[in-house]
C-alpha positions in Angstrom: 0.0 0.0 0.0 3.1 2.4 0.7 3.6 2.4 -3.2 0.3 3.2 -4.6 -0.8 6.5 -5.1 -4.4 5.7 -4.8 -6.5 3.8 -1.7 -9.5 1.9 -2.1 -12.8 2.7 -0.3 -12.3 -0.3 1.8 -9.0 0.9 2.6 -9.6 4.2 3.1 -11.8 2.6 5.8 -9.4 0.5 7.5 -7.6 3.9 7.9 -10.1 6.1 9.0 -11.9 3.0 11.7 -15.5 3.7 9.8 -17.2 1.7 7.3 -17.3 1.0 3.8 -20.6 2.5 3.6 -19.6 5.8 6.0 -16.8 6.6 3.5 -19.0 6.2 0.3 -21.6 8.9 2.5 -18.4 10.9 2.8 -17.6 10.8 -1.0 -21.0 11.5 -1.8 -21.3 14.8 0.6 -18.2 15.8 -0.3 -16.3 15.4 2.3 -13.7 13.4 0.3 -12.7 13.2 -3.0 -12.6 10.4 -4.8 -12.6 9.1 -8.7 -15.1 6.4 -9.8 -13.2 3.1 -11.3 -15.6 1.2 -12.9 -18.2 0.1 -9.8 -15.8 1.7 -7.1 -14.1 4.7 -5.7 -10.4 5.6 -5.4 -8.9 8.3 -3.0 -5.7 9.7 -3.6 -3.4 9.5 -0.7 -2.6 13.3 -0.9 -5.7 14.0 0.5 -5.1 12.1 3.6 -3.2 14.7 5.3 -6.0 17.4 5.0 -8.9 14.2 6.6 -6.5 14.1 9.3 -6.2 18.0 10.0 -9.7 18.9 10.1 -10.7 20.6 12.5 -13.5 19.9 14.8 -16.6 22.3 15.4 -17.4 23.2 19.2 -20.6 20.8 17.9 -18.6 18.1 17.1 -16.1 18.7 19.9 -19.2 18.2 22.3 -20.4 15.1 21.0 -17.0 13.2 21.3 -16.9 14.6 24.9 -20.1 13.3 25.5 -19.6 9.7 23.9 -16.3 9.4 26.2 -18.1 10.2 29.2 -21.0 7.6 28.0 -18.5 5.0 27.8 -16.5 5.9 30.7 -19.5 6.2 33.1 -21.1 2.4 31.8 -17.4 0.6 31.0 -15.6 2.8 33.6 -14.8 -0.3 35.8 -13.9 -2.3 33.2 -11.3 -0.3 31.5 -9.7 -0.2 34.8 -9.6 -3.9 35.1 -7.7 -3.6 31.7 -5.3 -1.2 32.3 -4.0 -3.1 35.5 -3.3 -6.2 32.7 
């Protein structure tokens, strides 16, 4: 993968941690740009940097904070048990 100039949807996936299906939503908002190939998508890897470097809104900001505290207030316990492994 190092060598090709292009990624795949399903590896632009992989990447990101979404789904197939999340990254052809992004494509078709806009969000990313990508060529069709026959029945498929490619993403050129330049535009990796600028997925990575986005900003987050105060809105989006909030939601992550409030997932974390989700997850730490139901698994809290758990993750503890983890970390002393």
């Amino acid at each position: 993968m190092k060598d090709k100039k292009f990624l795949s949807t399903t590896e632009l996936a992989e990447i990101l941690g979404i789904s197939r299906i999340a990254v052809y939503k992004k494509i078709k908002k806009g969000q990313i740009k990508a060529k069709k190939v026959g029945h498929d998508f490619v993403i050129d890897k330049s535009i990796l940097a600028g997925v990575f470097d986005k900003e987050l809104t105060q809105v989006e900001k909030s939601k992550i904070e409030k997932g974390v505290k989700k997850i730490v207030r139901e698994y809290g316990e758990t993750l503890r048990l983890l970390k002393l492994e």
